[in-house]
Backbone atoms as SQL, in Angstrom:
CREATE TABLE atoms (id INTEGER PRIMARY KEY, chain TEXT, resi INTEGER, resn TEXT, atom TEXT, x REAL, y REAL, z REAL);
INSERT INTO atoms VALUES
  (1, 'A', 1, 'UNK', 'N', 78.052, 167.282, 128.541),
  (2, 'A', 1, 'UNK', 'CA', 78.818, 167.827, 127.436),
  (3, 'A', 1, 'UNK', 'C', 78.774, 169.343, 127.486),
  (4, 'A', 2, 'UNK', 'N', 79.813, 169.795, 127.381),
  (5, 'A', 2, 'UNK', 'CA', 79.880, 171.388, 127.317),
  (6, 'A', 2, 'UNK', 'C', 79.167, 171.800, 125.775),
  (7, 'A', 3, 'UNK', 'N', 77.771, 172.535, 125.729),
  (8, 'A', 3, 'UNK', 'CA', 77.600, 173.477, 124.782),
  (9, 'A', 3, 'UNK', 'C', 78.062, 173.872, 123.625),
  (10, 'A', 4, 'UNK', 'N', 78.869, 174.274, 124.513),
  (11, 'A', 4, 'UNK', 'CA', 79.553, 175.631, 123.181),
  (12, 'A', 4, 'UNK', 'C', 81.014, 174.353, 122.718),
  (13, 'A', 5, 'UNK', 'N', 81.615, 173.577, 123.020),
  (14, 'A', 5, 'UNK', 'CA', 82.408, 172.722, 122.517),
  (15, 'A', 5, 'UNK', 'C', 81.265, 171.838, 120.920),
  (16, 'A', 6, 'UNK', 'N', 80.109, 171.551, 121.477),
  (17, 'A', 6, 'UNK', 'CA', 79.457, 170.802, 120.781),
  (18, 'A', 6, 'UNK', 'C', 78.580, 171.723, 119.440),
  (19, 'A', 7, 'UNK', 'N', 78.510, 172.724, 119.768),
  (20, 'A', 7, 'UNK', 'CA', 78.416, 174.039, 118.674),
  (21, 'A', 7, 'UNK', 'C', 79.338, 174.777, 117.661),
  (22, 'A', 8, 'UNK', 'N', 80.185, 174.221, 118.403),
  (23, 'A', 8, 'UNK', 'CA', 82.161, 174.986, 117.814),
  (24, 'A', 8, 'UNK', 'C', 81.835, 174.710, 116.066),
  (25, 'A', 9, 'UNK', 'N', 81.890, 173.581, 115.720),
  (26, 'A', 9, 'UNK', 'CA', 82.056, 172.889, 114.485),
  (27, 'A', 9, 'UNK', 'C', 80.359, 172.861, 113.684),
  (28, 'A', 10, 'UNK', 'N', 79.446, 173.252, 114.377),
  (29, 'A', 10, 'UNK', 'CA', 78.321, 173.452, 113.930),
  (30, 'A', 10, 'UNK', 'C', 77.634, 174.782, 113.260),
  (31, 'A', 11, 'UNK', 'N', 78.074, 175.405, 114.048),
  (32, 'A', 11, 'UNK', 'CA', 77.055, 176.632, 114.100),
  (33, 'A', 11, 'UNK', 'C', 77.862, 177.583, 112.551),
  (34, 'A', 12, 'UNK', 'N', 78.809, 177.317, 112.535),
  (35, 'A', 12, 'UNK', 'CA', 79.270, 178.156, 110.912),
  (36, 'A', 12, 'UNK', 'C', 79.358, 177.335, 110.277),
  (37, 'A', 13, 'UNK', 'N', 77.996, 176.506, 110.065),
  (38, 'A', 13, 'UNK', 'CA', 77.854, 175.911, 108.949),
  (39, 'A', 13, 'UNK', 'C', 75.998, 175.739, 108.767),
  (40, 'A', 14, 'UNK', 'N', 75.543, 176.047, 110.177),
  (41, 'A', 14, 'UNK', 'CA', 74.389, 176.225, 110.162),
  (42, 'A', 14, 'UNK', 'C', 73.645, 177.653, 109.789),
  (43, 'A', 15, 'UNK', 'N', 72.750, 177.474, 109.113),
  (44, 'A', 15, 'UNK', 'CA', 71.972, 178.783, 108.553),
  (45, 'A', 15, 'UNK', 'C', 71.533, 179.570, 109.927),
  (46, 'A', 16, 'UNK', 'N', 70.651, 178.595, 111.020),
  (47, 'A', 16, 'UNK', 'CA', 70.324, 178.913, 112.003),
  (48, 'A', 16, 'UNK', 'C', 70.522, 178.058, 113.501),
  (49, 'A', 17, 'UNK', 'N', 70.550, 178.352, 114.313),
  (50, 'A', 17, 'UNK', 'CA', 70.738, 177.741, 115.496),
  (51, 'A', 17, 'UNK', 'C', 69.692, 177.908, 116.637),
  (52, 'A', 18, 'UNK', 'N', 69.164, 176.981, 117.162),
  (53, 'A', 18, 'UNK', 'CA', 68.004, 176.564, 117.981),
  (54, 'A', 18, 'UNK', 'C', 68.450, 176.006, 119.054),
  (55, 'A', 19, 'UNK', 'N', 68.648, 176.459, 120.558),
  (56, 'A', 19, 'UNK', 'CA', 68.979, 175.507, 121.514),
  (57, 'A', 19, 'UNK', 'C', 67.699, 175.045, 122.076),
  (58, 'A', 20, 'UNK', 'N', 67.583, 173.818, 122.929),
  (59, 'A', 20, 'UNK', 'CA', 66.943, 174.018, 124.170),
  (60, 'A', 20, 'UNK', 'C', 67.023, 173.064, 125.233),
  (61, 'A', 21, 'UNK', 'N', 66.061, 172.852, 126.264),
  (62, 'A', 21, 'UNK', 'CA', 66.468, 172.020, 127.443),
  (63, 'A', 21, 'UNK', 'C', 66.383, 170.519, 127.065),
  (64, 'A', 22, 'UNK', 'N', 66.943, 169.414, 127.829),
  (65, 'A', 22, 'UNK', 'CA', 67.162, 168.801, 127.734),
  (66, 'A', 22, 'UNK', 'C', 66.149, 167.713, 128.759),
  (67, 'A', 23, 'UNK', 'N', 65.782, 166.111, 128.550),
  (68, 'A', 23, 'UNK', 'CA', 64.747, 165.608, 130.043),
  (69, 'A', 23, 'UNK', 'C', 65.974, 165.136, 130.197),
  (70, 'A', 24, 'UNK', 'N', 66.849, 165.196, 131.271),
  (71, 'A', 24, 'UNK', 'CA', 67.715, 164.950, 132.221),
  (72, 'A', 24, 'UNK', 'C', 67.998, 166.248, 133.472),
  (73, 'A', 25, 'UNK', 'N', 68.286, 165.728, 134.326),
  (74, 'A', 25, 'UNK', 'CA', 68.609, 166.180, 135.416),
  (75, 'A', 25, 'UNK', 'C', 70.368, 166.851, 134.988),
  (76, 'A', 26, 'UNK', 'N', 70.884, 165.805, 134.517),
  (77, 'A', 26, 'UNK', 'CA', 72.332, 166.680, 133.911),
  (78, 'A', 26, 'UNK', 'C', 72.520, 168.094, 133.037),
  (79, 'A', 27, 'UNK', 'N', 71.102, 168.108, 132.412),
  (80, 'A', 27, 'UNK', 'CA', 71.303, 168.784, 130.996),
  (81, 'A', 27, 'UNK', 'C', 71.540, 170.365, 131.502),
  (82, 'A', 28, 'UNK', 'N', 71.484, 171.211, 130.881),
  (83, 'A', 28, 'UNK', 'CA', 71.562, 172.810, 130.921),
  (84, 'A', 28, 'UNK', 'C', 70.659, 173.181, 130.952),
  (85, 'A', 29, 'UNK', 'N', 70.232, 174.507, 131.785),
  (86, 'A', 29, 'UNK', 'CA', 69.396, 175.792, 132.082),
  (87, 'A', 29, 'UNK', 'C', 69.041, 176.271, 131.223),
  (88, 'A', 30, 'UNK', 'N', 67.772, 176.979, 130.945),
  (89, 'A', 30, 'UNK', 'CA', 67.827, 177.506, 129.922),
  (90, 'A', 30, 'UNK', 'C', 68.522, 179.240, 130.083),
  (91, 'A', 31, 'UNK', 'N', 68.983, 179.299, 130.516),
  (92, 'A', 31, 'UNK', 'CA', 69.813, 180.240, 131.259),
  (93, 'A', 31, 'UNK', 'C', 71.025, 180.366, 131.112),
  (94, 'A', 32, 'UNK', 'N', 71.422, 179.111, 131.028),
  (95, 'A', 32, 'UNK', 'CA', 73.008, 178.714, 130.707),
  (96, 'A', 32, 'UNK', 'C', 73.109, 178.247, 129.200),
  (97, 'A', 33, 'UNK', 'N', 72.227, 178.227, 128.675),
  (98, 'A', 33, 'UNK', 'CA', 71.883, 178.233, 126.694),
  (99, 'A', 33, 'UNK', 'C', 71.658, 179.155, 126.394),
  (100, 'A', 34, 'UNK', 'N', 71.193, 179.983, 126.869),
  (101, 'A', 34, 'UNK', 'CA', 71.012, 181.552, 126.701),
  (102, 'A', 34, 'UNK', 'C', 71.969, 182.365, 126.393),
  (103, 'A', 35, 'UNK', 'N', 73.098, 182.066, 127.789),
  (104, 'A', 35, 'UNK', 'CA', 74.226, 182.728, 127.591),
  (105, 'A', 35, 'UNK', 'C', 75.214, 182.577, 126.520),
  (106, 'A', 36, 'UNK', 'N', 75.185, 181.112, 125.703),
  (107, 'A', 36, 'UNK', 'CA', 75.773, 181.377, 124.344),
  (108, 'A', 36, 'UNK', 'C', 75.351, 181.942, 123.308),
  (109, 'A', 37, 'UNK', 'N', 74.327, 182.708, 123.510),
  (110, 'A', 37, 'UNK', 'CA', 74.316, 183.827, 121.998),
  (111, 'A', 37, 'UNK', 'C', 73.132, 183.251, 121.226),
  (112, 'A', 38, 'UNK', 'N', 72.328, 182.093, 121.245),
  (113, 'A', 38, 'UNK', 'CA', 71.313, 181.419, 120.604),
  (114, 'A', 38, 'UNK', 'C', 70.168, 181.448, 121.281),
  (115, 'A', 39, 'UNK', 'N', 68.800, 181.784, 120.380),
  (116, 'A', 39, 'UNK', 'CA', 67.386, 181.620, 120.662),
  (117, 'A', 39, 'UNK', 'C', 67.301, 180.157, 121.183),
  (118, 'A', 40, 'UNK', 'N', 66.711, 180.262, 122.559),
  (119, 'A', 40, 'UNK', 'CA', 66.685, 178.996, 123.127),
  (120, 'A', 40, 'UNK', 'C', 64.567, 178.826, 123.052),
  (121, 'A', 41, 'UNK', 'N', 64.506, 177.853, 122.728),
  (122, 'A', 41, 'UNK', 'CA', 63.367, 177.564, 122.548),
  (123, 'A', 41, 'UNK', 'C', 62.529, 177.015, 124.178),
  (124, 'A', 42, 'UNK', 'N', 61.607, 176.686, 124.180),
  (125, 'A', 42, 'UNK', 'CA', 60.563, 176.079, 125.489),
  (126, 'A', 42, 'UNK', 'C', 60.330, 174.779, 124.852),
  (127, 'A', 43, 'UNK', 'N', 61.282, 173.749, 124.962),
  (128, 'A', 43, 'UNK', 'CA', 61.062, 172.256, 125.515),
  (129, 'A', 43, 'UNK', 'C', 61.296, 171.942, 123.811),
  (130, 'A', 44, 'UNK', 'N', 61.192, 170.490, 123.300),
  (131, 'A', 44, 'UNK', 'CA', 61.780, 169.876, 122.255),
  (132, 'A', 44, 'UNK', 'C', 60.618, 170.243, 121.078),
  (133, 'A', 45, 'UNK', 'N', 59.328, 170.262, 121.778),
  (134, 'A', 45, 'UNK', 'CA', 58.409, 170.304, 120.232),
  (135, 'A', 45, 'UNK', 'C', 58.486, 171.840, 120.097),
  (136, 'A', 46, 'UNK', 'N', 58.356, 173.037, 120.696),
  (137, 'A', 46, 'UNK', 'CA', 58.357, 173.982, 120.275),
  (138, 'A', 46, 'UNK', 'C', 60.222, 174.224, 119.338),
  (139, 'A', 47, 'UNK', 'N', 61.002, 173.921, 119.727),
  (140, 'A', 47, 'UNK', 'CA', 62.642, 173.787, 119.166),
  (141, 'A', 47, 'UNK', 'C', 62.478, 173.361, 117.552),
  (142, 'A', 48, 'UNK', 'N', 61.736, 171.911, 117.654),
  (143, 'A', 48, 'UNK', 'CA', 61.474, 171.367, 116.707),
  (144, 'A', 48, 'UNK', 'C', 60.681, 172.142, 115.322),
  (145, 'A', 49, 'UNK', 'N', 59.687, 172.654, 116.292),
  (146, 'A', 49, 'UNK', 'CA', 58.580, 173.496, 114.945),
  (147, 'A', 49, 'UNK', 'C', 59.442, 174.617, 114.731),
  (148, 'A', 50, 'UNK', 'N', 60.115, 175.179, 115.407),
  (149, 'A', 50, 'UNK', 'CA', 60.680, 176.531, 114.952),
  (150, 'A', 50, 'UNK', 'C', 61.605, 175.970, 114.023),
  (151, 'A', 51, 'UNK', 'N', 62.655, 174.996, 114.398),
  (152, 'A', 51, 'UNK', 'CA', 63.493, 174.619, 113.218),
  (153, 'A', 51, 'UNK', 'C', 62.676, 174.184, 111.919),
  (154, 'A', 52, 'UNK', 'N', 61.780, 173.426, 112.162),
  (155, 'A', 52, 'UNK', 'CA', 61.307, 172.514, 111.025),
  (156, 'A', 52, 'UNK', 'C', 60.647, 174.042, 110.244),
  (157, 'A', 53, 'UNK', 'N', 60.226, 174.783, 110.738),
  (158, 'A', 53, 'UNK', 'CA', 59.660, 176.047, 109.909),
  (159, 'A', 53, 'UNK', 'C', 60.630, 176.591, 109.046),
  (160, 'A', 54, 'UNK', 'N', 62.009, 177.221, 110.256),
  (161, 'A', 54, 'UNK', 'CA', 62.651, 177.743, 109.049),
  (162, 'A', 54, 'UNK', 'C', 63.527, 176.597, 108.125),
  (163, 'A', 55, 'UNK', 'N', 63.513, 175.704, 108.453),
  (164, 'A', 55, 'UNK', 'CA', 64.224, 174.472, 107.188),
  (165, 'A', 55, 'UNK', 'C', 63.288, 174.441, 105.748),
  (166, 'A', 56, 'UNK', 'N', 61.961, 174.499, 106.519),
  (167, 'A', 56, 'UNK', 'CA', 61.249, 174.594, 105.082),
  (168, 'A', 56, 'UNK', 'C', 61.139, 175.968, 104.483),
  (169, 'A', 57, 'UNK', 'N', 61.299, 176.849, 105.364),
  (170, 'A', 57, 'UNK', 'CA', 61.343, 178.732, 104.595),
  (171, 'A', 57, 'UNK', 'C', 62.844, 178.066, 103.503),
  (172, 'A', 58, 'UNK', 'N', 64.052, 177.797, 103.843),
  (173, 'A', 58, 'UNK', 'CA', 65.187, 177.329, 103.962),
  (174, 'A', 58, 'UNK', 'C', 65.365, 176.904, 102.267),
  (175, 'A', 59, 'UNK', 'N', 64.824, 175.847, 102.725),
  (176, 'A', 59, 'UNK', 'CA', 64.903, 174.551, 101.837),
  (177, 'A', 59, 'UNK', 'C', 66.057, 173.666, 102.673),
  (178, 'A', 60, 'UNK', 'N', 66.045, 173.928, 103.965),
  (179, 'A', 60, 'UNK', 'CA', 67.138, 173.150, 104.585),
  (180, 'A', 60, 'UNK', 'C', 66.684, 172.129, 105.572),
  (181, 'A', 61, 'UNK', 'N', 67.660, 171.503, 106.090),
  (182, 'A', 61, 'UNK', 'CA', 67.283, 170.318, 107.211),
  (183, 'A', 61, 'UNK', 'C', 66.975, 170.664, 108.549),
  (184, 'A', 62, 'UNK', 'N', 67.137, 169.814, 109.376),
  (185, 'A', 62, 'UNK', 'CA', 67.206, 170.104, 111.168),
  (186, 'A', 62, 'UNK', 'C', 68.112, 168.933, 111.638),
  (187, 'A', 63, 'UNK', 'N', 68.795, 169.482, 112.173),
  (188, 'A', 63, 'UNK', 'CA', 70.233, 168.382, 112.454),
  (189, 'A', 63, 'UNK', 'C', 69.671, 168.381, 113.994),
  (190, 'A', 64, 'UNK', 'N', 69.721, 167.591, 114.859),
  (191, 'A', 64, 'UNK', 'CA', 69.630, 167.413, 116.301),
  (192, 'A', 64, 'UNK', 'C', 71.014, 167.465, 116.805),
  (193, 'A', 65, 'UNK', 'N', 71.666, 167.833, 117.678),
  (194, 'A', 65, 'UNK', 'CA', 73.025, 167.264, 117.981),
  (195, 'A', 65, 'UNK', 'C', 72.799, 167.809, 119.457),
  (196, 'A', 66, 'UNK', 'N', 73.816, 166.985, 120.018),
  (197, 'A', 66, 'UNK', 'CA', 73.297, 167.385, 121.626),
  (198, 'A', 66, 'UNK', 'C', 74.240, 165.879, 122.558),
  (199, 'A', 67, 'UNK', 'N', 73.272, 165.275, 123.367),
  (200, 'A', 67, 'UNK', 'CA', 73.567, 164.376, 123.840),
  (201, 'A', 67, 'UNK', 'C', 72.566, 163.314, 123.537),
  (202, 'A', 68, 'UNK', 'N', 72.785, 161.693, 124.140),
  (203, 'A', 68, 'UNK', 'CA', 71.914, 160.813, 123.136),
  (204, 'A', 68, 'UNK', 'C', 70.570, 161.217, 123.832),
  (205, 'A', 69, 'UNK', 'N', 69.975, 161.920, 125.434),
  (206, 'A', 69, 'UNK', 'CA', 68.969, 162.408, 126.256),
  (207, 'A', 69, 'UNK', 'C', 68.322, 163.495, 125.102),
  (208, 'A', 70, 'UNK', 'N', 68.599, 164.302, 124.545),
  (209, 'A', 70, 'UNK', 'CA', 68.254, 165.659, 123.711),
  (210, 'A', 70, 'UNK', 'C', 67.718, 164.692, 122.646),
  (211, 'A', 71, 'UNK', 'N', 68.430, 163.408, 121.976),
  (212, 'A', 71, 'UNK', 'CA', 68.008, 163.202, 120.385),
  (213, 'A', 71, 'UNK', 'C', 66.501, 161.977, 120.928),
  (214, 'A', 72, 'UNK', 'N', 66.738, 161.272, 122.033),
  (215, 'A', 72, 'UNK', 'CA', 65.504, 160.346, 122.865),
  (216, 'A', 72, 'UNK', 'C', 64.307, 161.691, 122.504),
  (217, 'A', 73, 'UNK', 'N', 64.576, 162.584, 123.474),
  (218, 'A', 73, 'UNK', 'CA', 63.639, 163.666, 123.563),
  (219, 'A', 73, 'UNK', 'C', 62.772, 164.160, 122.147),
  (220, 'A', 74, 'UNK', 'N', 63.848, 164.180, 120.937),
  (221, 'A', 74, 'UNK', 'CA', 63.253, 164.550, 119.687),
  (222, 'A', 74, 'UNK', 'C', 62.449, 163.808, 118.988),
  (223, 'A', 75, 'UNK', 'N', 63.200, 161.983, 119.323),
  (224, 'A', 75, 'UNK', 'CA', 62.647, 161.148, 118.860),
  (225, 'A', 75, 'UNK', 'C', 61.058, 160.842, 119.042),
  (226, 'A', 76, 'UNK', 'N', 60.969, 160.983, 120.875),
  (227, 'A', 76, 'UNK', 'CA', 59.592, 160.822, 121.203),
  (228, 'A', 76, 'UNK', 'C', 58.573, 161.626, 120.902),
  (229, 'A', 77, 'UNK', 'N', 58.857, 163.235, 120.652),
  (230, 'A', 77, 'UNK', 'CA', 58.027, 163.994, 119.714),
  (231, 'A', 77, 'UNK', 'C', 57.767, 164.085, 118.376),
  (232, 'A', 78, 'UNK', 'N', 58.777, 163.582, 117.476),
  (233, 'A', 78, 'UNK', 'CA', 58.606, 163.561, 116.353),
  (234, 'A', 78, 'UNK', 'C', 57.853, 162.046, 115.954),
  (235, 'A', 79, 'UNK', 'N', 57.723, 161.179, 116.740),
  (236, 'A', 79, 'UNK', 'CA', 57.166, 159.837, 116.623),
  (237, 'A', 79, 'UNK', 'C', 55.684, 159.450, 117.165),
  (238, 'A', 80, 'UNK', 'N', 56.069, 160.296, 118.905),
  (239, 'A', 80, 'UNK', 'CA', 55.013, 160.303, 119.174),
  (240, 'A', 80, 'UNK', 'C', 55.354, 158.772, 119.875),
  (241, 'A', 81, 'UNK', 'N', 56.554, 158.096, 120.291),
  (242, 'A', 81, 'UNK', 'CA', 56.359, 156.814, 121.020),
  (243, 'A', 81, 'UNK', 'C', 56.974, 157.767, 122.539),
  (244, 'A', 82, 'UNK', 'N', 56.918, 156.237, 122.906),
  (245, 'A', 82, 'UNK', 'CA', 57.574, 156.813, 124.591),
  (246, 'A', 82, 'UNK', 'C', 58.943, 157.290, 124.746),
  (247, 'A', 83, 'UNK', 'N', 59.350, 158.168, 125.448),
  (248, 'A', 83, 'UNK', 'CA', 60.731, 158.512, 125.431),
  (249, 'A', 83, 'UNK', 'C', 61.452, 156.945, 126.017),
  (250, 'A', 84, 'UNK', 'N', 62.929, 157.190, 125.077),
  (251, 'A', 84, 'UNK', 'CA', 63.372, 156.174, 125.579),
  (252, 'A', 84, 'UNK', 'C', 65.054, 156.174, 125.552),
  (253, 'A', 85, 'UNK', 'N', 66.050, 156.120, 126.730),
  (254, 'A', 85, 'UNK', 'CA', 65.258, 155.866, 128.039),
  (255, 'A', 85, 'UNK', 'C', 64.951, 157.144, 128.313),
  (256, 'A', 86, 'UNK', 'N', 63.734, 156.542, 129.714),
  (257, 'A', 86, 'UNK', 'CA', 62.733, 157.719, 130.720),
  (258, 'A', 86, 'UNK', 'C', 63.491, 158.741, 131.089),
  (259, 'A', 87, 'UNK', 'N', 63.177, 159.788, 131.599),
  (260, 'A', 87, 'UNK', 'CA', 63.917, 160.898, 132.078),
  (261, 'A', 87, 'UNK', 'C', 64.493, 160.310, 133.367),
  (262, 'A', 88, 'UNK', 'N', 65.383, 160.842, 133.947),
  (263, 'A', 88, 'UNK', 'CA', 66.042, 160.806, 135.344),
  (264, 'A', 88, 'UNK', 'C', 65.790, 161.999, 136.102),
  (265, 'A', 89, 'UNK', 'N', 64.872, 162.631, 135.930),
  (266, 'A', 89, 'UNK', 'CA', 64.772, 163.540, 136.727),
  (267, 'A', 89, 'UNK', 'C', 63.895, 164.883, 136.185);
């Protein structure tokens, strides 16, 4: 999925914006998240605590959006079960 298509309808409505990498072999660089203009975080739990921090400075949420690989990824940190499915790469 292109990025910045999947940000279009998001990001002016979001207070703040958090990218980061993805466990797939398909996903984006953090290099190539970079280049759209957003603090790209180091891997899903650090993404996570930074959002979940400012949601609660906020009083706001943390929306995941991405591909279903990015929301697996959130799931298994915020749960703490196994990612599912496994990475490909």
């Amino acid at each position: 999925k292109d990025p910045a298509i999947v940000l279009e309808p998001l990001a002016g409505r979001a207070s703040s914006v958090r990218l980061t990498t993805v466990g797939s072999a398909r996903g984006r660089s953090s290099s190539e998240l970079g280049a759209l203009g957003y603090p790209v975080a180091a891997g899903m739990t650090h993404a996570l605590a930074d959002a979940g921090r400012l949601a609660r400075k906020d009083g706001g949420y943390v929306l995941v959006a991405g591909s279903l690989f990015l929301v697996a990824d959130a799931i298994a940190v915020l749960t703490g079960a196994p990612r599912d499915p496994p990475t490909d790469g």
